[in-house]
N, C-alpha and C positions, 0 to 999 in steps of 0.2 A: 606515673609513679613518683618522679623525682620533683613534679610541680609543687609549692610550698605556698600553705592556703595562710592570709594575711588572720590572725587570731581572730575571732570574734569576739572577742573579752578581754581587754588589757586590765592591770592594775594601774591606776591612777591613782595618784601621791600628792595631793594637795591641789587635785581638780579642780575649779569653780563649779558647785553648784552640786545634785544629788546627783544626777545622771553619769555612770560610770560604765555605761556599755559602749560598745565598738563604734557605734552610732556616733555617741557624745562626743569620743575623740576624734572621729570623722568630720564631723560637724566643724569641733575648732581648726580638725587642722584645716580644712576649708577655705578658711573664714571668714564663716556662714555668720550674717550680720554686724561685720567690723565693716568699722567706717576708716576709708581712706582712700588718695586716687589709684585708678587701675591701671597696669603696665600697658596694655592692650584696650586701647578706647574702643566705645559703643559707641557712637555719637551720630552712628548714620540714622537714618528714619529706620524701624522694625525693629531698635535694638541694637542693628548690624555695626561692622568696624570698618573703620574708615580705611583700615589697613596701617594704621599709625602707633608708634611704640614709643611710650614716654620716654623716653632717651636719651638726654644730653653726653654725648661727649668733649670731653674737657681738654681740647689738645691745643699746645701751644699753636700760636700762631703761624709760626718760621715754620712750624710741623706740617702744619695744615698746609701752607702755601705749597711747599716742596708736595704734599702727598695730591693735592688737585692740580696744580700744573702738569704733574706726568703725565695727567691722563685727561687734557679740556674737551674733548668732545663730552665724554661720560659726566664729565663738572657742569657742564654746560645744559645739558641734559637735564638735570635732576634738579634745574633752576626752576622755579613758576613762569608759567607760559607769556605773561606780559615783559621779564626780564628777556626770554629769549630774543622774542620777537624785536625787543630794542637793540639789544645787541647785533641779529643779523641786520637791522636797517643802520647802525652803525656803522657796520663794517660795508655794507655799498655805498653807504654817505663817504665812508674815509677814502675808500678805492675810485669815487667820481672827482673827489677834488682833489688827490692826488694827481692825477693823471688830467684833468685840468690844466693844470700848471702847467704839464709837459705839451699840452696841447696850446697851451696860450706862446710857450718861448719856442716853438713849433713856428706857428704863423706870425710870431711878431720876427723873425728872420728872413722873411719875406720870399724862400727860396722852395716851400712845398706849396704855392700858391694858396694858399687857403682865404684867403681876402677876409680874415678876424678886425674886426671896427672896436669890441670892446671884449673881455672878460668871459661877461656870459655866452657868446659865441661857441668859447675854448669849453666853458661847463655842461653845454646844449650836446656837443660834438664828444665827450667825453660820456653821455649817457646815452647816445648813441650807439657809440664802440662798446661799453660793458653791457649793455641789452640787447645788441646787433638785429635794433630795426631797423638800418639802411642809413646813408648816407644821403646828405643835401651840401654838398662841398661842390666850388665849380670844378674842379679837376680829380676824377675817381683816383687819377694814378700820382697824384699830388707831386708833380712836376717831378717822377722819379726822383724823390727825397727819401734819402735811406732812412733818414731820424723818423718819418712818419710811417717809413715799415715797423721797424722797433718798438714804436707806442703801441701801433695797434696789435702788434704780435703780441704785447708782454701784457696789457689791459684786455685782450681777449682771453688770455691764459688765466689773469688773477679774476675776470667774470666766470668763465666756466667753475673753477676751484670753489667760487661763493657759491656758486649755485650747485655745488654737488654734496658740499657742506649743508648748506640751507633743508635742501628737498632729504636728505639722512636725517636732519634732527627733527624735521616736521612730521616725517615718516615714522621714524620711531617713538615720537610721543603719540601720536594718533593710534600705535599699535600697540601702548601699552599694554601689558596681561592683566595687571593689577585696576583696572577701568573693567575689561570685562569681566574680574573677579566680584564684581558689586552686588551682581542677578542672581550671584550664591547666596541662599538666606540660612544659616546656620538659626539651631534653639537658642531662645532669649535664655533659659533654663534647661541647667543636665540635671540628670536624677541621677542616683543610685538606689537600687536594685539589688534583691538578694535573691538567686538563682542557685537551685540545687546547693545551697551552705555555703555559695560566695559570693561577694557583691561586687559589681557591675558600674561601673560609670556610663550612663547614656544619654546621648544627644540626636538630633537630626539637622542633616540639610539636605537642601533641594535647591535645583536650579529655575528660577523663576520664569528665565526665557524660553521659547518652543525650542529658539537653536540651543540644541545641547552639545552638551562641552565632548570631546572624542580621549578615550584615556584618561579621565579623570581619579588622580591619586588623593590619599590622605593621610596625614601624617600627624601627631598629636605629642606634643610638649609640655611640660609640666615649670613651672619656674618656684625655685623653693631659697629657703636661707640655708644653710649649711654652718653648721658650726663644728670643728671640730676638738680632738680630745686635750689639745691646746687651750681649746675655748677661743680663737680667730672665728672668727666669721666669715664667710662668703658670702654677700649677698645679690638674688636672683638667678643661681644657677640653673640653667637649664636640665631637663630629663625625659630622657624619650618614652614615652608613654605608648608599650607594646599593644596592638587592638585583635582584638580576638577577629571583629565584622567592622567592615573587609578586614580579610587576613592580611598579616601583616609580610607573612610568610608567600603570599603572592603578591604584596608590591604595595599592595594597599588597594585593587582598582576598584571604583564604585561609579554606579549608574545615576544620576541623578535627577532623572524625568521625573521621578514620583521620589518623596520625602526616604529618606534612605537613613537607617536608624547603624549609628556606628557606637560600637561596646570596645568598651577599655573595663577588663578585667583585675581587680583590686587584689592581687596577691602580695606573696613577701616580696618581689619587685618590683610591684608598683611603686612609684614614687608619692601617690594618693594613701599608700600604706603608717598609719603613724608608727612613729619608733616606741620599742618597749621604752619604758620606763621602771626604774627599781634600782635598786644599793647597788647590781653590778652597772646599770647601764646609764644612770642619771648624771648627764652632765657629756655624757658620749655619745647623745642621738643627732638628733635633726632636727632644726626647728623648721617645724612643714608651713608656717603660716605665710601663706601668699592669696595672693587675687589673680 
């Protein structure tokens, strides 16, 4: 009884064109056949999204720095996978010749027996000790030389740390959610629907793979301009977009083995709802026109 049904008839006040029913103004707020780019690309084959949001963020630099240094794993992370990859072999290039050095002024002291002739000796025996395939030194206990406990203790400490680092970002990129979110095939095309004297926004997806997804939820956003009685702008504000199937009311959960048809219902709070228009409300509404 307190639900409040989106008009089916507005007045329109200097509309383009003849068409002045609910439709019309649905249509434009839409906007069903304007050209320009979309917030949310299609760009995968079937229509689908890449999962990518035209979005630059503008933030100072000094910003940036300080807000990705707090946190470099996640920085590090969310690099493309040829950066990654350079970066971990970096960092066991830098940790090999470091400890080189220490391994060269090791055996040119002449006191941990290590019998070194040149350089690369110290660099052979340093990837040795960070990869711990065994030793080729003629003295395992290198003439009880304390300094050559100390290297290998401190260069076996910084190999494990590489490798515990290394095997988490490789882990986690391989398990990305958003990689198995691809085999979701969402409608190229939503309709809307006029059911029992209200209309309906509707779509389908379905899960393309046999393995299917366990707990699968959905959730539906609206991104609109917002002007308000100031006449300021917002532009692209989000709106959550209540769905009738699956209910929202239990979570949202949907089955997605077979093509699963989900309804967002166009009432007065729908964000899909155009604003009146007329002498009290003109110049007080919402500009609904988004993609």
């Amino acid at each position: 009884a307190s639900r409040k049904r989106c008009p089916p008839t507005l007045p329109m006040q200097g509309a383009r064109g003849d068409d002045e029913s609910w439709a019309g103004v649905l249509r434009s707020t839409l906007g069903m056949g304007a050209v320009g780019p979309r917030l949310v690309d299609r760009s995968f084959p079937f229509g689908q999204s890449r999962g990518r949001l035209r979005i630059r963020r503008d933030i100072p630099r000094y910003v940036k720095h300080f807000i990705f240094t707090r946190d470099l794993f996640h920085s590090i992370l969310n690099l493309p996978t040829h950066i990654v990859m350079c970066i971990i072999f970096s960092c066991f290039i830098t940790a090999i010749l470091i400890w080189s050095g220490f391994w060269w002024a090791a055996g040119s002291a002449q006191d941990c027996n290590l019998n070194m002739t040149s350089y690369w000796n110290a660099l052979y025996l340093s990837v040795e000790t960070i990869s711990t395939i065994g030793y080729g030194v003629p003295d395992v206990y290198y003439n009880h030389c304390p300094r050559a406990f100390f290297i290998i203790l401190s260069e076996y400490f910084v190999g494990i740390s590489l490798d515990a680092v290394c095997l988490g970002l490789i882990f986690t990129r391989l398990m990305r959610a958003f990689r198995r979110s691809r085999s979701v095939l969402m409608s190229d095309k939503a309709v809307v629907v006029r059911i029992r004297g209200q209309y309906h926004l509707l779509f389908q997806a379905v899960e393309a793979r046999k393995h299917q997804l366990v707990e699968a939820h959905v959730r539906c956003y609206a991104f609109r301009h917002v002007r308000g009685a100031s006449g300021a702008a917002a532009f692209f504000q989000p709106f959550y977009m209540k769905l009738q199937h699956p209910s929202d009311d239990l979570g949202g959960p949907i089955i997605l083995n077979v093509p699963a048809v989900i309804v967002h219902r166009i009432d007065a709070w729908s964000p899909l709802c155009p604003p009146r228009t007329g002498p009290r409300t003109e110049g007080l509404g919402v500009s609904n026109s988004f993609r």
